[in-house]
Residue frames as a rotation matrix with the C-alpha (Angstrom) as fourth column:
UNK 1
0.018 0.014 1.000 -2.14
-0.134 0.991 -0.011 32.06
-0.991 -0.134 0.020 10.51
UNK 2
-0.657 -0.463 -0.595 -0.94
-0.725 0.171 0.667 30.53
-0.207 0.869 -0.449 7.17
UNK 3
0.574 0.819 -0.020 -3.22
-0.568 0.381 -0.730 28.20
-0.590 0.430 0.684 4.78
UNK 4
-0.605 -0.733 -0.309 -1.69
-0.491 0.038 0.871 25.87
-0.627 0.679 -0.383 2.81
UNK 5
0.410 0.513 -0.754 -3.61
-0.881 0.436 -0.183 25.05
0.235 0.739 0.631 -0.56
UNK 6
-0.593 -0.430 0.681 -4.32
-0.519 0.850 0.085 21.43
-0.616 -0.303 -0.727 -0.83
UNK 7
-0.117 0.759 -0.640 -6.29
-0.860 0.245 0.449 19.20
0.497 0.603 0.624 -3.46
UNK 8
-0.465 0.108 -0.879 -6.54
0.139 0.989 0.048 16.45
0.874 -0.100 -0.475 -1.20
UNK 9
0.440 0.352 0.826 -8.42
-0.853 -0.125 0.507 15.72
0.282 -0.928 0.245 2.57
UNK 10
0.950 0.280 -0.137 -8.09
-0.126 0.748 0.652 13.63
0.285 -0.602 0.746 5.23
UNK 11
0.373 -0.885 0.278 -4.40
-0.881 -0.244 0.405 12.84
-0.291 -0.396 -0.871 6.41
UNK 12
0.006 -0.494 -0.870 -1.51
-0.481 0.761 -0.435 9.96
0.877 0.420 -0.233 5.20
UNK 13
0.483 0.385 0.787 -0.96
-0.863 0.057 0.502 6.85
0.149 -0.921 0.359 6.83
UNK 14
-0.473 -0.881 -0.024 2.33
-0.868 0.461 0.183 4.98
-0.150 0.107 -0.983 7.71
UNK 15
-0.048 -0.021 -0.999 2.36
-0.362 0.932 -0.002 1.17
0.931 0.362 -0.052 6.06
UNK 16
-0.523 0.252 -0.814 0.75
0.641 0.746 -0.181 -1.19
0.562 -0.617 -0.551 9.10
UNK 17
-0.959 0.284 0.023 -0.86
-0.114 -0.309 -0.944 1.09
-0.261 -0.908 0.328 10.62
UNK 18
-0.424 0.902 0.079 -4.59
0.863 0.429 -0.268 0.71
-0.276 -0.046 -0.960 11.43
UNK 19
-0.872 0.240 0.427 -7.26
0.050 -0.823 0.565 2.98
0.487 0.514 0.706 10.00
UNK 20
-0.097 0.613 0.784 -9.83
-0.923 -0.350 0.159 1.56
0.371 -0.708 0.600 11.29
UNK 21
-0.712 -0.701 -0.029 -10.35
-0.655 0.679 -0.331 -1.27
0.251 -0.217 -0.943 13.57
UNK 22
-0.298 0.668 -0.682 -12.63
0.213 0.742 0.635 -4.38
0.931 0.044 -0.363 13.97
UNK 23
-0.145 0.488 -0.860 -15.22
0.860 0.492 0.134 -3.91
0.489 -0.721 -0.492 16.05
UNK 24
-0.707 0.019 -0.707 -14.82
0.430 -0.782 -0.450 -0.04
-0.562 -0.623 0.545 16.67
UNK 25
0.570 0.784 -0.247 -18.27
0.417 -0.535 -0.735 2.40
-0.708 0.316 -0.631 16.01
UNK 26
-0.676 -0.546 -0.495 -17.77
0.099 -0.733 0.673 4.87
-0.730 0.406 0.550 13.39
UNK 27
0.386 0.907 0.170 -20.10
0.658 -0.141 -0.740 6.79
-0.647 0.398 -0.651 10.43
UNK 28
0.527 -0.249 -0.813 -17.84
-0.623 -0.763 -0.170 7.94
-0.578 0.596 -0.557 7.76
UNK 29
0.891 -0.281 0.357 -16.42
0.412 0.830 -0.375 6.25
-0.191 0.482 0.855 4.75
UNK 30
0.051 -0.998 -0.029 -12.52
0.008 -0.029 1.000 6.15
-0.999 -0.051 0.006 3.60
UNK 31
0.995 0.078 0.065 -11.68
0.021 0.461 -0.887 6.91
-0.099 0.884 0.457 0.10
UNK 32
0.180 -0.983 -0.017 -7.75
0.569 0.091 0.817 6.07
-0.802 -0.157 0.576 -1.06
UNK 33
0.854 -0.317 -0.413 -5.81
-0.449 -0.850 -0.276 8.94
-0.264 0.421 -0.868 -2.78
UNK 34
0.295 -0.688 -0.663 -2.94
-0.772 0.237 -0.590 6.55
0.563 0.686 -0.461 -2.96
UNK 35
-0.604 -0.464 0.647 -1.32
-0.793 0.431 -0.431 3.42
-0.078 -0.774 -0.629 -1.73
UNK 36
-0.038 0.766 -0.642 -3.07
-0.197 0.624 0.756 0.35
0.980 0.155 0.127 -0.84
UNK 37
-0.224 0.218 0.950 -5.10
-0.915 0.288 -0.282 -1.30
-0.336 -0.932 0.135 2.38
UNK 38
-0.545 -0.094 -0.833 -5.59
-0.280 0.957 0.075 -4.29
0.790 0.275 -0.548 2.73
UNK 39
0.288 0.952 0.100 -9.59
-0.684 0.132 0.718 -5.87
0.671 -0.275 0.689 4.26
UNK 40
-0.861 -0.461 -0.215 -8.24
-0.220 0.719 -0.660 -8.24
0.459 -0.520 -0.720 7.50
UNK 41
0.393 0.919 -0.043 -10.93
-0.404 0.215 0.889 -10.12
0.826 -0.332 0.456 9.24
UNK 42
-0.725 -0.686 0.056 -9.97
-0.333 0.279 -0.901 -10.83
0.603 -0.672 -0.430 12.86
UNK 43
0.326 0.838 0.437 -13.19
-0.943 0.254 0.216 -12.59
0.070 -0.482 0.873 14.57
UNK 44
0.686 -0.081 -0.723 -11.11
-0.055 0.985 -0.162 -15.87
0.726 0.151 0.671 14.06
UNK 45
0.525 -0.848 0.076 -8.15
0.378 0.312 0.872 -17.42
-0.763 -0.429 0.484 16.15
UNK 46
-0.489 -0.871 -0.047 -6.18
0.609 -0.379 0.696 -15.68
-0.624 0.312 0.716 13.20
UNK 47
-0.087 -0.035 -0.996 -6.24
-0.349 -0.935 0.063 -13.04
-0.933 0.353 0.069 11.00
UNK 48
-0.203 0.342 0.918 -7.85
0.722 0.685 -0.095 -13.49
-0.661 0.644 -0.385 7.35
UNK 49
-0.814 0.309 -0.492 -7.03
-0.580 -0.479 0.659 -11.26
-0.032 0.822 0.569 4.07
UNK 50
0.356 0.833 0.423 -10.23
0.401 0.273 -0.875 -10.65
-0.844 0.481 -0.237 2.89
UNK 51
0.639 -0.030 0.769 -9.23
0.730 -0.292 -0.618 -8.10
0.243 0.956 -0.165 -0.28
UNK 52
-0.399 -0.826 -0.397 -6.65
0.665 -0.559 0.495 -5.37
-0.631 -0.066 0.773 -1.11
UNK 53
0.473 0.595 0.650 -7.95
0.855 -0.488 -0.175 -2.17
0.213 0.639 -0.739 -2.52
UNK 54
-0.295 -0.938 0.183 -6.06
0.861 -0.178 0.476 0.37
-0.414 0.298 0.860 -4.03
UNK 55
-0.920 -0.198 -0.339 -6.47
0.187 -0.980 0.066 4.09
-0.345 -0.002 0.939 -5.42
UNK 56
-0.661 0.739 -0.127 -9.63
-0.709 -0.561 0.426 5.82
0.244 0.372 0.895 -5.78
UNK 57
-0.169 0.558 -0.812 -11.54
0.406 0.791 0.458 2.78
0.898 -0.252 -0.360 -4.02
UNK 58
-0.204 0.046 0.978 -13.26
-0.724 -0.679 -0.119 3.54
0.659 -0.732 0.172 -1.03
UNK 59
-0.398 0.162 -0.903 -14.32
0.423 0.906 -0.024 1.26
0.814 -0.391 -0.430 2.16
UNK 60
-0.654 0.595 -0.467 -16.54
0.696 0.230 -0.680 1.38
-0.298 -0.770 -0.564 5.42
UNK 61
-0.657 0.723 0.214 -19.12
-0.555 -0.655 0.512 3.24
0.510 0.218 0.832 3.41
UNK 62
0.031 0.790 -0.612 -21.70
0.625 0.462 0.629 0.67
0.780 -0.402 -0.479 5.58
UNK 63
-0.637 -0.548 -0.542 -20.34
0.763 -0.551 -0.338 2.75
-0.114 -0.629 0.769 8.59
UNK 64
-0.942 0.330 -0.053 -23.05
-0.331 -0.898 0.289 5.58
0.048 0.290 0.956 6.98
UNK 65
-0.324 0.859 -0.397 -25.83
-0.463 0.222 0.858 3.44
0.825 0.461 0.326 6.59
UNK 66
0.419 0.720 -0.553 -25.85
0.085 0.575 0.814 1.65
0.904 -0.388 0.180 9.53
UNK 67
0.311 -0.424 0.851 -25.14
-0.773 -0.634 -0.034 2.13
0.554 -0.646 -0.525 13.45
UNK 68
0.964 -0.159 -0.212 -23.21
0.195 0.968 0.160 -0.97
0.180 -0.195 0.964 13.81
UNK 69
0.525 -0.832 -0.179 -19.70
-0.258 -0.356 0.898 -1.68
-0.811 -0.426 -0.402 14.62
UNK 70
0.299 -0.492 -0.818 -17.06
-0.945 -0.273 -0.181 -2.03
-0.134 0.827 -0.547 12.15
UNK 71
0.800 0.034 -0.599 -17.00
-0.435 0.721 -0.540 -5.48
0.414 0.693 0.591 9.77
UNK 72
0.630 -0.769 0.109 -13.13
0.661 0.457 -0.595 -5.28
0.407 0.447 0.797 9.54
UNK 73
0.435 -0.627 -0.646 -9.66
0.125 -0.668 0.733 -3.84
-0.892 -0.400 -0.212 10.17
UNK 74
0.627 -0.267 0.732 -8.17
0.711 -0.190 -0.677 -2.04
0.320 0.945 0.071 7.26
């Protein structure tokens, strides 16, 4: 079995797709290596940019601290 050196973790993710989604569990936080996400609040009758955050930002770090469901979809 081959190894392939890597300075990075975690895995890319195609433009619209979800990372993580309102309202699912989870206990780990996201940091961005590149690209941007973008903070969507869906608890309304529509969808509501909250914020847009961009390399080396990180998000659901609450996800660690508490055993709640997730805020947002990002």
């Amino acid at each position: 079995m081959k190894f392939r050196k890597s300075n990075t973790l975690g895995r890319p993710y195609a433009n619209g797709e979800n990372i993580i989604k309102q309202g699912d569990s989870g206990d780990y936080l996201f940091v961005i290596q590149q690209g941007k996400v973008e903070i969507i609040d869906e608890s309304g009758d529509k969808e509501i940019k909250l914020a847009e955050l961009g390399k080396s930002e990180f998000f659901s770090e609450m996800g660690l601290f508490e055993k709640d469901v997730r805020s947002c979809t990002v």
